[in-house]
C-alpha positions as CSV (number, residue, x, y, z in Angstrom):
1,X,0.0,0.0,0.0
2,X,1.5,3.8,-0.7
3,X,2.1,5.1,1.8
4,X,0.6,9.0,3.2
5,X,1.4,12.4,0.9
6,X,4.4,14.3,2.5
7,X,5.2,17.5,2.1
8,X,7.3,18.3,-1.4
9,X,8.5,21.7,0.0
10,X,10.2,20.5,3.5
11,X,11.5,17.8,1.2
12,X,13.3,19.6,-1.2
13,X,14.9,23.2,-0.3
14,X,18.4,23.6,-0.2
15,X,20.7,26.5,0.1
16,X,23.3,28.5,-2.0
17,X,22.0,30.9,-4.4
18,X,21.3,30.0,-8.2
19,X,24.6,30.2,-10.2
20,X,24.4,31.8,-13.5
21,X,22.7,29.5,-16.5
22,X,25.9,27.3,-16.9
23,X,26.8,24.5,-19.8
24,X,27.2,21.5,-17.9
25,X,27.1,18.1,-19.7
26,X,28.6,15.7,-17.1
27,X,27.5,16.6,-13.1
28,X,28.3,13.3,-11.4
29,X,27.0,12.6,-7.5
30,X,27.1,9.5,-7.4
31,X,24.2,8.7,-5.1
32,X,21.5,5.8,-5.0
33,X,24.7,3.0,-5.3
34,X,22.5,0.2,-5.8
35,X,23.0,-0.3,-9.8
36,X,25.6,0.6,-12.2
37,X,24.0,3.3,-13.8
38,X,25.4,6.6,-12.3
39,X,23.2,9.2,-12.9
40,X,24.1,12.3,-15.1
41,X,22.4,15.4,-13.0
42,X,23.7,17.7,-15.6
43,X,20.7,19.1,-16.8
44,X,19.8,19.3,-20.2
45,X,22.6,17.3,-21.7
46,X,23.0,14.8,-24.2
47,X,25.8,12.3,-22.7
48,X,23.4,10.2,-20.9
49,X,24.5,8.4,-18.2
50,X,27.8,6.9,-16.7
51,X,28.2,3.0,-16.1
52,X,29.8,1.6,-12.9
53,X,32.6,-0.7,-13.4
54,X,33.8,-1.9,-10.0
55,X,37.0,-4.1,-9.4
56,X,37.6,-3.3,-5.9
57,X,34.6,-3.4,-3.6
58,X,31.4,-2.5,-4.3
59,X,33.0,0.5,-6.6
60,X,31.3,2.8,-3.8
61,X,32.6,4.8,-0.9
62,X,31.3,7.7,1.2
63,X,32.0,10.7,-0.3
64,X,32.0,14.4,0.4
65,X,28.4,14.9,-0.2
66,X,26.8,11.6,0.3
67,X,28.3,8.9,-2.1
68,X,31.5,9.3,-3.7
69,X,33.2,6.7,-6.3
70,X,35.7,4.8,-5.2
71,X,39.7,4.6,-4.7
72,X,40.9,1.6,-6.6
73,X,43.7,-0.5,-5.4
74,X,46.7,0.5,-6.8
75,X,48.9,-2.8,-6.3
76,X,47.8,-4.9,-8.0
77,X,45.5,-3.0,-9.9
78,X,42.3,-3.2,-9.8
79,X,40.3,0.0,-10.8
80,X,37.2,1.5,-10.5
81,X,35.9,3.4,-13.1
82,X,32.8,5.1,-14.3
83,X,32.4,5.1,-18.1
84,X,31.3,8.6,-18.7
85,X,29.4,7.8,-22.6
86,X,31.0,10.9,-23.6
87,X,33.0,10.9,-26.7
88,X,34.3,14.1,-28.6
89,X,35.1,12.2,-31.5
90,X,31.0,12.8,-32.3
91,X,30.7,15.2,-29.6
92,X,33.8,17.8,-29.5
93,X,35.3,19.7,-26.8
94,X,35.9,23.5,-28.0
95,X,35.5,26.6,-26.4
96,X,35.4,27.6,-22.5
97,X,35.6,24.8,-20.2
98,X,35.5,24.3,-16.0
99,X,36.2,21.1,-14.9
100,X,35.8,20.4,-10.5
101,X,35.9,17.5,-8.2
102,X,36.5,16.2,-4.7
103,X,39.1,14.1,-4.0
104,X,40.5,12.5,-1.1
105,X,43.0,9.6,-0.8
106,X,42.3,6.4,0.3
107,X,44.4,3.9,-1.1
108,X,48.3,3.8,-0.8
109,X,50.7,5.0,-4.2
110,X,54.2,4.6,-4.0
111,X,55.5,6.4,-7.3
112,X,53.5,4.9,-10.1
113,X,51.0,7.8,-11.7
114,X,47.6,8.3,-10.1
115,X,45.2,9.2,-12.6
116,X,42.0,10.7,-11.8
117,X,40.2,10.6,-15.0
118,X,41.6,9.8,-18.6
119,X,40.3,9.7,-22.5
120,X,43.0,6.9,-23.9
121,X,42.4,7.8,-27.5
122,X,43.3,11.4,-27.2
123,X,45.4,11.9,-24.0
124,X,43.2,14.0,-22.3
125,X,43.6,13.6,-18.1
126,X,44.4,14.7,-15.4
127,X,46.7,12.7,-13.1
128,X,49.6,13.2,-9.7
129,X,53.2,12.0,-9.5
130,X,56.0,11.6,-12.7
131,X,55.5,15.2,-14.7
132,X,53.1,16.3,-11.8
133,X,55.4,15.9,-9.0
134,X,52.8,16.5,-5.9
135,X,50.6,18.8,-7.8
136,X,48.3,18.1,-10.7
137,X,49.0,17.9,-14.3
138,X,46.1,18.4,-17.0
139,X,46.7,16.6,-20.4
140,X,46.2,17.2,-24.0
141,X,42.9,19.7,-23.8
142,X,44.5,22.4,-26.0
143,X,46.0,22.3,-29.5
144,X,48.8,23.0,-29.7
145,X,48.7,21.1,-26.5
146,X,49.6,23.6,-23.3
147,X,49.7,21.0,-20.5
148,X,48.5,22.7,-17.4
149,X,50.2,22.2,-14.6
150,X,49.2,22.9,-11.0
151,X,52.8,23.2,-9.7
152,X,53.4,21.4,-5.9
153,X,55.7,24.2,-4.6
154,X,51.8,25.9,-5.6
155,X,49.7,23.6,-3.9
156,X,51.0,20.0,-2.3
157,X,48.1,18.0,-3.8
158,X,48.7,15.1,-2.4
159,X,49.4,16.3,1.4
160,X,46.0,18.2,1.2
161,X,43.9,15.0,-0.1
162,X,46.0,12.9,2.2
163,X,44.0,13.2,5.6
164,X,40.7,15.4,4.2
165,X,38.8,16.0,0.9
166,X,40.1,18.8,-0.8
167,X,37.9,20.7,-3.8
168,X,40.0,20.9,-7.2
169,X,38.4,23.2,-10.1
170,X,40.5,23.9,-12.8
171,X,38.5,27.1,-15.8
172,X,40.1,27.2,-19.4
173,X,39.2,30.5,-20.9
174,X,39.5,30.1,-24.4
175,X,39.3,34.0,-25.2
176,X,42.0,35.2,-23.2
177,X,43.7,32.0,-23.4
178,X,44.8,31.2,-19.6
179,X,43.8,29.1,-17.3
180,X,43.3,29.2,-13.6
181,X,43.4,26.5,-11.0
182,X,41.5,27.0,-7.1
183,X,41.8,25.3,-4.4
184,X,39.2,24.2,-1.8
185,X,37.4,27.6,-3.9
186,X,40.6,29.6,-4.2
187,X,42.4,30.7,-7.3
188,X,45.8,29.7,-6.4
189,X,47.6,29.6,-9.9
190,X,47.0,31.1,-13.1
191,X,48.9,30.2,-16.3
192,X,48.7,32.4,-19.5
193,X,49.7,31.7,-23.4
194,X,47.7,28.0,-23.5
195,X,46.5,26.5,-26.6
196,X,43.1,26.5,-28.1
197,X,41.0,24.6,-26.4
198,X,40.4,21.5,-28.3
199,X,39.4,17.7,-27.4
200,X,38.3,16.4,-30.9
201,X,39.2,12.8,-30.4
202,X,39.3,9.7,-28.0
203,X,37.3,7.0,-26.5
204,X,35.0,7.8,-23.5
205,X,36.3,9.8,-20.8
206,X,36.7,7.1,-17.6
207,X,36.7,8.5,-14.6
208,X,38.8,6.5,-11.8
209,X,41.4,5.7,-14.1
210,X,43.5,6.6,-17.5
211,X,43.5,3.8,-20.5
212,X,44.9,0.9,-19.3
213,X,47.0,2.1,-17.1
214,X,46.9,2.7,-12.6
215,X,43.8,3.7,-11.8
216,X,43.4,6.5,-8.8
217,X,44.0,6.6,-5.4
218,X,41.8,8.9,-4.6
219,X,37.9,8.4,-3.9
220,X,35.9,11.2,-6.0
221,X,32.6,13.2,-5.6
222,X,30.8,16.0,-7.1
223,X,32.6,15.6,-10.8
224,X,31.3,18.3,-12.8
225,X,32.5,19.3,-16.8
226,X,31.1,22.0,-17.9
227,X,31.3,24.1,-21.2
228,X,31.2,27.6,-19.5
229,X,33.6,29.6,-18.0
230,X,32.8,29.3,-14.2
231,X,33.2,32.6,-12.6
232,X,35.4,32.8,-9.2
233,X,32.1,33.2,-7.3
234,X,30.4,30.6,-8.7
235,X,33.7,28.1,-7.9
236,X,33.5,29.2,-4.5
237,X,29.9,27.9,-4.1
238,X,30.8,24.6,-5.6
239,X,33.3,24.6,-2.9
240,X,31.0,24.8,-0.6
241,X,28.2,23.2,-1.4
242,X,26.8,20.6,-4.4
243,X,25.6,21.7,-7.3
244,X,22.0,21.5,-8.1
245,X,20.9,19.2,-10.8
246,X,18.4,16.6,-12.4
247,X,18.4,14.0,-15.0
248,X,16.5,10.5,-15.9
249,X,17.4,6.8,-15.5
250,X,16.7,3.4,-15.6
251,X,18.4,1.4,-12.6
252,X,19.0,-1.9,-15.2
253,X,15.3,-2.0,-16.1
254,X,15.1,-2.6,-19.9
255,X,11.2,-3.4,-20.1
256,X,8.5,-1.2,-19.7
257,X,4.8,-1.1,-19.7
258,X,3.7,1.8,-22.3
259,X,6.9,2.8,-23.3
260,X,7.4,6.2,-24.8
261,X,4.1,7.2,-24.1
262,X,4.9,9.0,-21.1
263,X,7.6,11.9,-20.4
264,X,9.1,13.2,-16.7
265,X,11.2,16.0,-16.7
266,X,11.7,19.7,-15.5
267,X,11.1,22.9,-16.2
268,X,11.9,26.3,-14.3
269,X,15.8,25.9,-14.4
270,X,17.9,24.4,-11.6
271,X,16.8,22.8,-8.2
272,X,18.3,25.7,-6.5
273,X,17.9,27.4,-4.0
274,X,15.4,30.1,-3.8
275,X,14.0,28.5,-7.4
276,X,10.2,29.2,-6.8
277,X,9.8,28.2,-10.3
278,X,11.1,24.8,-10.0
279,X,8.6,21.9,-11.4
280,X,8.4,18.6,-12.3
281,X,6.7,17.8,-15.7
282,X,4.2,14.8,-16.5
283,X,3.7,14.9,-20.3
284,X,1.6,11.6,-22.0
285,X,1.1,11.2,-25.2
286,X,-3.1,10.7,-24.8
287,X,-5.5,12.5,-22.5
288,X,-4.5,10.8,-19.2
289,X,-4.9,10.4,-15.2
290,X,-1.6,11.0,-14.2
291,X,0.7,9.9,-10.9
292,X,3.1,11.1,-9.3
293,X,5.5,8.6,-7.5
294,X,8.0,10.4,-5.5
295,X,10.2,8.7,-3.1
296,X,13.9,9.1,-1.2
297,X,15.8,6.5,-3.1
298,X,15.9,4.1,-5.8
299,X,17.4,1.0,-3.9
300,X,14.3,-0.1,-1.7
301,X,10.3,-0.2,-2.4
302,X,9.4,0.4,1.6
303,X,12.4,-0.4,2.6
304,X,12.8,-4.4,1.8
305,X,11.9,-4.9,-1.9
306,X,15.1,-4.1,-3.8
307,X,14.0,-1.8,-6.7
308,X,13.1,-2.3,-10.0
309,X,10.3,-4.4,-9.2
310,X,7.5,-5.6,-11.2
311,X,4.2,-3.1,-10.1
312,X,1.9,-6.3,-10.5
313,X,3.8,-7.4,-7.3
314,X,1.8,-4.5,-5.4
315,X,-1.2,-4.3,-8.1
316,X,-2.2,-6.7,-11.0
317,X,-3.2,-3.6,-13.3
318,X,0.5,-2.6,-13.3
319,X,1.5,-5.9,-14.3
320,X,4.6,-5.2,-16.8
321,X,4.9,-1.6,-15.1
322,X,8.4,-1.6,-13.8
323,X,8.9,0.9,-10.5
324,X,12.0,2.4,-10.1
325,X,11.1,4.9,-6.9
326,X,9.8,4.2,-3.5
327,X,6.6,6.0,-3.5
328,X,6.9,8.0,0.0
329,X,4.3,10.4,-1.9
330,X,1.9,10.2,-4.4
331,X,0.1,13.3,-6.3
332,X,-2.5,12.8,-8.7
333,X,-4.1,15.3,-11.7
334,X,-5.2,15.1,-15.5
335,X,-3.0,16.1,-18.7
336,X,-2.2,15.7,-22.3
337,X,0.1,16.3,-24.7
338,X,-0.9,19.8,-24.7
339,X,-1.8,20.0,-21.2
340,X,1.5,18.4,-19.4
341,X,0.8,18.0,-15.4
342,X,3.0,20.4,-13.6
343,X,3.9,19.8,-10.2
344,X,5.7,23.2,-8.6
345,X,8.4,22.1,-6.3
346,X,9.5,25.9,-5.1
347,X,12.9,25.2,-3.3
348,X,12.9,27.2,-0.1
349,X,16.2,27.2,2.2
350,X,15.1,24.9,4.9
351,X,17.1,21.8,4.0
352,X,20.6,20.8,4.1
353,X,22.7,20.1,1.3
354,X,22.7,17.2,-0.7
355,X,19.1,16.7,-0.4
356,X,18.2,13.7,-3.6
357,X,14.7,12.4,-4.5
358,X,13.8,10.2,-6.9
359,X,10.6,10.3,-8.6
360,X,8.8,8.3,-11.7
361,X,5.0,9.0,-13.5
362,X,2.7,6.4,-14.3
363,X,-0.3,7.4,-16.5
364,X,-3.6,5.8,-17.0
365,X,-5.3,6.4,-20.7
366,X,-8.6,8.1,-20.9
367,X,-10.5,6.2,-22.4
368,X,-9.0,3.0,-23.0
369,X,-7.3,2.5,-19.4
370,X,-4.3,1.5,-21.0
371,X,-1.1,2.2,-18.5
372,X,1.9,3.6,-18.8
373,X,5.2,4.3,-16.8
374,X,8.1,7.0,-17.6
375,X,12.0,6.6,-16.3
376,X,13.1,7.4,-13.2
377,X,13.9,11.1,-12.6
378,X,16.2,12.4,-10.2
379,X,16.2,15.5,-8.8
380,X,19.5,16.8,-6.5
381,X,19.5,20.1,-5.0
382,X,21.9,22.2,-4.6
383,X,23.1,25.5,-5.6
């Protein structure tokens, strides 16, 4: 049985205010670590989402916010890796990038290279140790290539992520040419004269790991790629807090009952904070009776029934209707293709960061009866 409505608005605020409209196409949290489908909260993009590849352990450790991924071990070597889907041989790098992360070590390195993320057809990484002595050294994003280096007399890398998680953010200004590493939300090096930014070729980018080569020591959260040119404000807050996102997935299921006849998504930018406009969207492709399943993860239906399950488990009209959220509350209305069901979700600052919910539609043809079921949705908030 569902269980009572809650209320959306205690659910879901979260504080920091809204960054400026940014580019993002990979925002990685890593939360709801019960498939091996990481979620892309970037909203808006294209990429899709990352797969889990897990060596050593579950491929899962706590991270900064929540769930981070994983150290692997680096002797031997056994790696874990999220494969990212994102390719720029048919989806090219150009233009202003920010790339951020936290990072914190957990797994010993002697001097072997520790490579935080890696695209093996094109050389583009990021990695510590050989050319990067204790700082960081950014690969093959330019042409001509400028490696970027985050010098260790700068910034001891390695001695901050050593004992705490330490926030890395690296901007590539492709106008001006320079880029600018900070530090736990500080600018602590600039370096000027670097190439055009350019990442035309390679395989998918892997976080965790570099081609077939060590993987990282460190355990990761908050991975974000974006194609704009993050202000020093706007770094601060990641710094600080995560960054607000939302994005669709599937937890494994690959059946579905009406599929395609249903859409969930959002409208009203960012789950941010102090987002009034913030709404979830129900759009079938048929006059409909719509639901609204909204729940706290995608791992558990009431806490016992691992999810996906099979909805004629809980009712024989959903028979074939695969449920990928625990249905803490459940809103109900009418829509059509030209009438979506919007559901506001104003984001008020009442709740502390990291907040996730996960959230799925299931419609009900009128006439007909004929039902149908949408992707999961996740919404993270943030700033």
């Amino acid at each position: 049985m569902l269980r009572p409505i809650l209320s959306f608005a205690s659910a879901l605020a979260l504080a920091v205010p809204a960054c400026a409209q940014a580019q993002d196409f990979l925002l990685y949290k890593f939360e709801g670590a019960c498939s091996n489908e990481v979620v892309n909260f970037a909203p808006g993009s294209t990429v899709g989402n990352g797969t889990l590849v897990a060596n050593f352990g579950d491929g899962i450790s706590p991270g900064f916010f929540g769930e981070g991924l994983a150290a692997g071990q680096q002797t031997p070597t056994l790696r874990n890796l999220v494969d990212t889907n994102w390719n720029p041989s048919t989806d090219p790098l150009t233009g202003n990038v920010t790339i951020a992360f936290w990072a914190r070590q957990e797994q010993a390195f002697l001097t072997q290279l520790s490579y935080l993320f890696g695209m093996s057809g094109s050389g583009f990484r990021i990695f510590t140790n050989g050319a990067a002595g204790r700082g960081l050294y950014l690969r093959s994003a330019t042409s001509p290539v400028t490696d970027m280096l985050l010098p260790d007399t700068t910034t001891d890398f390695q001695a901050l992520a050593a004992n705490a998680w330490v926030h890395i953010a690296i901007t590539l200004d492709d106008t001006a040419h320079v880029a600018t590493w900070y530090v736990n939300g500080t600018s602590v090096f600039t370096q000027a004269n670097i190439g055009t930014v350019q990442v035309l070729t390679g395989g998918e980018l892997q976080l965790g790991g570099y081609a077939g080569a060590t993987g990282s020591a460190y355990t990761l959260d908050e991975v974000l790629f974006s194609r704009s040119l993050y202000p020093p404000a706007a770094i601060a807050l990641l710094a600080t807090s995560t960054r607000a996102g939302d994005g669709s997935y599937l937890t494994g299921s690959t059946t579905q009952c009406g599929a395609g006849n249903v859409t969930l998504d959002s409208v009203g930018g960012r789950p941010s904070l102090g987002n009034a406009l913030y709404s979830l969207r129900i759009t079938p492709n048929a006059p409909s009776a719509w639901l609204l399943l909204y729940g706290e993860n995608r791992c558990t239906f009431a806490g016992t029934a691992p999810l996906p399950l099979d909805g004629g488990l809980l009712l024989p009209f959903l028979s074939g209707c695969t449920m990928l959220a625990d249905p803490l509350v459940v809103l109900s209305g009418l829509g059509g293709p030209a009438n979506p069901g919007l559901i506001p979700l104003p984001i008020t600052p009442a709740v502390p960061f990291g907040a996730n919910v996960w959230c799925q539609a299931l419609t009900i043809a009128l006439p007909g009866n004929a039902v149908s079921m949408s992707p999961g949705f996740a919404v993270g908030v943030g700033n």
